[in-house]
C-alpha positions as CSV (number, residue, x, y, z in Angstrom):
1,X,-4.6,180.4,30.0
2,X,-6.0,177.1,29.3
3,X,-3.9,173.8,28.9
4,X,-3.8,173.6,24.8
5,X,-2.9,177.2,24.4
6,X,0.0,176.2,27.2
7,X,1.0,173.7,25.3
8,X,1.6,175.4,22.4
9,X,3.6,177.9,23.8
10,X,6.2,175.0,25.3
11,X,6.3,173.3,22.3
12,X,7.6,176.4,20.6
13,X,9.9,176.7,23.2
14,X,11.2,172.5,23.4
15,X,13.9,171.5,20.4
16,X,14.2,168.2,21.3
17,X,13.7,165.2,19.1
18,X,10.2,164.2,20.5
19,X,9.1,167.7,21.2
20,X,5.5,167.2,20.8
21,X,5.5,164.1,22.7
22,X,7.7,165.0,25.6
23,X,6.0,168.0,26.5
24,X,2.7,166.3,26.4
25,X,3.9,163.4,28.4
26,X,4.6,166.7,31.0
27,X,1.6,168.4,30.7
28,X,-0.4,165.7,31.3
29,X,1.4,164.3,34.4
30,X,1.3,168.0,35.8
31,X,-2.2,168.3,35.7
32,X,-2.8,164.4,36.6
33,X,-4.1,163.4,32.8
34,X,-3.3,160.8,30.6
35,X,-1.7,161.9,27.9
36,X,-5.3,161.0,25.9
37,X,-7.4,162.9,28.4
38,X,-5.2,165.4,28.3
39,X,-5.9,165.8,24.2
40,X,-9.7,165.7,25.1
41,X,-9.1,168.5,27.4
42,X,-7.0,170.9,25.9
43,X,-10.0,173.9,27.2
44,X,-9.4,172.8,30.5
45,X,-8.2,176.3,32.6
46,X,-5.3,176.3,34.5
47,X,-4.7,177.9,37.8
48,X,-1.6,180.2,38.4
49,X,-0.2,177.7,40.7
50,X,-0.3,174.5,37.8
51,X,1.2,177.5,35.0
52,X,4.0,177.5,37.9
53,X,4.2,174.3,38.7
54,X,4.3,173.2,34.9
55,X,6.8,175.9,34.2
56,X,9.8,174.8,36.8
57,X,9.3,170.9,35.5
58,X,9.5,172.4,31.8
59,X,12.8,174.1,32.8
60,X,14.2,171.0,34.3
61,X,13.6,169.3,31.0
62,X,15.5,171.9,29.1
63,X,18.3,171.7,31.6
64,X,18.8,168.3,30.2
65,X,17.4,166.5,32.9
66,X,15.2,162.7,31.3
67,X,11.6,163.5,31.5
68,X,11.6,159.7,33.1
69,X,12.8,161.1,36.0
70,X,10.6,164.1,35.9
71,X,7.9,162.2,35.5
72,X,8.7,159.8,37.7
73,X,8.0,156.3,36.2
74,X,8.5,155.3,32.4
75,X,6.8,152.2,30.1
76,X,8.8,149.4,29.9
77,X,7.4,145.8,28.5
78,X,3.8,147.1,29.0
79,X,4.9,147.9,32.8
80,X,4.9,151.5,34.3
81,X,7.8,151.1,36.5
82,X,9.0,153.9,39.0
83,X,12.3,155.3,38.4
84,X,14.8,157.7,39.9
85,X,18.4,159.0,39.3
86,X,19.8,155.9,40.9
87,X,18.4,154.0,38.1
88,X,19.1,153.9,34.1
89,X,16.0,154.7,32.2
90,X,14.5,151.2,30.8
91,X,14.8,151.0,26.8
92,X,12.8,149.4,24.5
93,X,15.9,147.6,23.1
94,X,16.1,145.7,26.5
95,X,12.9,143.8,25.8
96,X,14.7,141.9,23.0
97,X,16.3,140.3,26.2
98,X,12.7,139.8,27.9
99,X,11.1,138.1,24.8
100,X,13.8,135.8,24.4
101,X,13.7,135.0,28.2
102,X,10.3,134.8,28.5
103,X,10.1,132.0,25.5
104,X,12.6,130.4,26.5
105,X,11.3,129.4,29.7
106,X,7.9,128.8,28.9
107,X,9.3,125.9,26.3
108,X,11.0,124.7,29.6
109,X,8.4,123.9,32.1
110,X,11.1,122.3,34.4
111,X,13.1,125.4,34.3
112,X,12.4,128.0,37.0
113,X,15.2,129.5,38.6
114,X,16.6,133.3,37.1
115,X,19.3,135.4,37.7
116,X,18.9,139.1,36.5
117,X,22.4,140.5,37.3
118,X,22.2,144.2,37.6
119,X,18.6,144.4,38.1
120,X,18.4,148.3,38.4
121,X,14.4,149.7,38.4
122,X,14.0,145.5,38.2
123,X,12.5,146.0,34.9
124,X,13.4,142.6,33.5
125,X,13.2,140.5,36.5
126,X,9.7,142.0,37.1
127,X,8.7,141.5,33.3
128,X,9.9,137.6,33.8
129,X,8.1,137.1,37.0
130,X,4.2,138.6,35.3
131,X,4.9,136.7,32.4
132,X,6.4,133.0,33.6
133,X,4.2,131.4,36.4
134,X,6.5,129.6,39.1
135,X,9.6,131.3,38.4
136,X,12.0,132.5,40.7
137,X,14.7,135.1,40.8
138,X,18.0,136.8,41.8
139,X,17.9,140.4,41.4
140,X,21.5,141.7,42.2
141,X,23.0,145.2,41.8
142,X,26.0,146.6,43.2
143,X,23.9,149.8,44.2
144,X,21.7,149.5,47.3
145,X,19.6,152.7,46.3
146,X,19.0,151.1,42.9
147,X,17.4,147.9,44.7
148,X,15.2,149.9,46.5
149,X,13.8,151.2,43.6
150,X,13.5,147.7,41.9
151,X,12.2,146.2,45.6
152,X,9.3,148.8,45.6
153,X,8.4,148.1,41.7
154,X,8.1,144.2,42.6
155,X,5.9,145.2,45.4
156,X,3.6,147.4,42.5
157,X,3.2,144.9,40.6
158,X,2.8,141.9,43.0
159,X,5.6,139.7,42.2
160,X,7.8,140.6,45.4
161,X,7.3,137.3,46.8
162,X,9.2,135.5,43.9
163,X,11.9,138.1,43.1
164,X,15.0,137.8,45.9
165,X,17.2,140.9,45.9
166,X,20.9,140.8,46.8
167,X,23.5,143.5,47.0
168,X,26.7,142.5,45.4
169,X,28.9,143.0,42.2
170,X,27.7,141.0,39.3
171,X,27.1,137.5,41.2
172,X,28.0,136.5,44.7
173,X,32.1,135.5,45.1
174,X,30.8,132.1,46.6
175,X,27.9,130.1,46.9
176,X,26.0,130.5,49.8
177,X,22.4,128.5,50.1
178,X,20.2,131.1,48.8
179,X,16.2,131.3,48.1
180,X,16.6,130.7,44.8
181,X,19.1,127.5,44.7
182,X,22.9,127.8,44.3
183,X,22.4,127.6,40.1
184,X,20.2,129.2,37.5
185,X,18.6,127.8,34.4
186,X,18.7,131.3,33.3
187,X,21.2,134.2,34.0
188,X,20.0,138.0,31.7
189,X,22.6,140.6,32.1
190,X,21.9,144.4,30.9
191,X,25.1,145.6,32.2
192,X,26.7,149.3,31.7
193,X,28.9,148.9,28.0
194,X,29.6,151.9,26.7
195,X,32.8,152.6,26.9
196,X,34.3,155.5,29.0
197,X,36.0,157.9,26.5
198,X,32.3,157.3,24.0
199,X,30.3,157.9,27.3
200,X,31.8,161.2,28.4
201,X,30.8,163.0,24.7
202,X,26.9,161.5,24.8
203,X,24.4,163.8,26.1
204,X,23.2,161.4,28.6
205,X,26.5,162.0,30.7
206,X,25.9,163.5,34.2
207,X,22.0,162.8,33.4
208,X,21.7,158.8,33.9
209,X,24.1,156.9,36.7
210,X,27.5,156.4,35.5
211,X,27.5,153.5,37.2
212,X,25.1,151.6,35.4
213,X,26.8,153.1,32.3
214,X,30.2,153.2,32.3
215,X,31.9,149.6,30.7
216,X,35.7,150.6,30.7
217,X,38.0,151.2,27.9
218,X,35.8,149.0,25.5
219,X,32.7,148.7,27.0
220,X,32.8,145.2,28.0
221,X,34.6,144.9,31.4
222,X,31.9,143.9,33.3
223,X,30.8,141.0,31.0
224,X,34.4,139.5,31.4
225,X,34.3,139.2,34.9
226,X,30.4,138.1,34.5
227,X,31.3,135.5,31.7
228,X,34.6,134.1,34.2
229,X,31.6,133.9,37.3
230,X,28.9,131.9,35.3
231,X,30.3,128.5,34.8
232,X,30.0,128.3,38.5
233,X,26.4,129.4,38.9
234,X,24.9,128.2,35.9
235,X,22.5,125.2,36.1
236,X,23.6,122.0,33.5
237,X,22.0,123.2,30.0
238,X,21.2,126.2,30.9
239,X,20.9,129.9,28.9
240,X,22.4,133.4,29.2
241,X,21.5,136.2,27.3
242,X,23.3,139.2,27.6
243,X,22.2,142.8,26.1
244,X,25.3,144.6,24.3
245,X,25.9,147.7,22.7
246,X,25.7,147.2,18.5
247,X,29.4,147.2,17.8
248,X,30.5,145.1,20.3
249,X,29.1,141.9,18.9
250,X,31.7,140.1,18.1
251,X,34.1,140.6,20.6
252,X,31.7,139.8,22.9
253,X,31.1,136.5,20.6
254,X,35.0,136.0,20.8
255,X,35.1,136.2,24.6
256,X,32.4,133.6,25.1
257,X,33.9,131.3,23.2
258,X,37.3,131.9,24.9
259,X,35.3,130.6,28.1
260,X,32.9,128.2,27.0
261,X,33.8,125.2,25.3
262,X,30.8,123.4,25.2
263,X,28.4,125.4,24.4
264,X,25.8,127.1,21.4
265,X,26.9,130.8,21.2
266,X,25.0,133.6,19.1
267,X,24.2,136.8,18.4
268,X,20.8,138.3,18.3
269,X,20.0,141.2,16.0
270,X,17.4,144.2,17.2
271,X,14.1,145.0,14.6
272,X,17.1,147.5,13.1
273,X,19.3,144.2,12.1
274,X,21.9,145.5,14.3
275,X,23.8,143.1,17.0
276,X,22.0,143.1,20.4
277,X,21.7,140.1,22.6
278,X,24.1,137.4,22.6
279,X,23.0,134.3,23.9
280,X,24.7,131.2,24.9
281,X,23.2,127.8,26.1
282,X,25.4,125.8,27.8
283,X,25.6,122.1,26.8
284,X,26.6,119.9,29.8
């Protein structure tokens, strides 16, 4: 059996959404392609031991389990990050967040000091740090198995020396001297908000961390207790921007302006018009 005729019998087999893709993606990184070399070698022969091999990873996917975590690293922001189970899967939504951040700063040559709250894989601390010379950044998760992950993607990608990562819920209680300064110009936030009772009937229950997941009974716990935290850490004039699910826009709008008085709040739509990012700057 050779890899194209392979790949035509899984593809029969896969009912996913991205069939042709996914099993592709899985082919190739079984036999150590790209998934282009792998189309320019579809005559390749394939031992007994890769059919196997190919097989067992093709039943894990049908089980349910990401193929990011098959696979072992994912795209994110032009990056190929390494991820695990400890850590959600990076989505292309999140680099709304990344764009705005990365702009942001570079109209803002003074402004260098970043908090990524919740860093997980460390997708958008690492996608700041490669695209924003000088700048320097908190990292924190609550998971220490989720900064190792995001510790050993900084250290890919050379940027380990500017990214500082801390174990703790949301941002520290009190403010201890730290690397990075006691304030940020900039604090990004993809926390978990989907809500429990919507998260336990989506297919990606039991297959991602709950943890990074799970935002209580509407989603946005974890952006209350962030949003009560930031007056304290944020640097005078400075910017948050805060990833939400689509419907939650303006409650989420509601409680920011609940806690900041002085300050430009708004919401940020995705390429699908739908609410994504909200984004306040602080005016003090």
């Amino acid at each position: 059996m050779n890899a194209g005729e392979l790949l035509t019998e899984l593809q029969h087999r896969h009912h996913s959404d991205t069939t042709e893709l996914d099993v592709q993606l899985l082919l190739a990184y079984e036999l150590g392609y790209s998934r282009t070399s792998l189309l320019a070698h579809l005559d390749a022969p394939l031992t007994q031991r890769q059919i196997a091999s190919i097989h067992a990873a093709f039943a894990r996917l049908e089980a349910g389990e990401p193929l990011p975590y098959i696979l072992g690293h994912w795209e994110f922001y032009g990056l190929d990050l390494d991820i695990t189970p400890d850590v959600l899967i990076p989505r292309p939504e999140t680099e709304l967040l990344v764009e705005k951040a990365i702009k942001w700063l570079k109209n803002s040559p003074e402004r260098r000091t970043v908090a990524d709250v919740g860093t997980g894989s460390g997708a958008i601390a690492i996608a700041i740090a490669m695209h924003v010379p000088g700048v320097r950044i908190l990292a924190t998760d609550v998971s220490y198995n989720a900064l190792k992950v995001a510790k050993r993607n900084a250290e890919k990608f050379h940027v380990h020396h500017r990214i500082d990562f801390l174990q703790c819920n949301l941002l520290p209680q009190h403010i201890d001297p730290l690397p990075t300064d006691c304030h940020f110009d900039l604090i990004c936030a993809n926390l978990p908000y989907i809500p429990t009772k919507t998260l336990h009937l989506l297919p990606i229950y039991g297959h991602e961390p709950t943890l990074a997941l799970d935002g209580g009974a509407d989603g946005l716990d974890l952006y209350r207790h962030l949003l009560q935290l930031a007056p304290d850490w944020l640097a005078p004039n400075g910017l948050m921007l805060l990833e939400l699910e689509t419907s939650q826009g303006m409650k989420a709008l509601s409680l920011a302006y609940d806690m900041f008085s002085e300050a430009s709040i708004k919401l940020q739509q995705d390429l699908t018009g739908r609410d994504r990012l909200l984004e306040i700057l602080i005016h003090s």
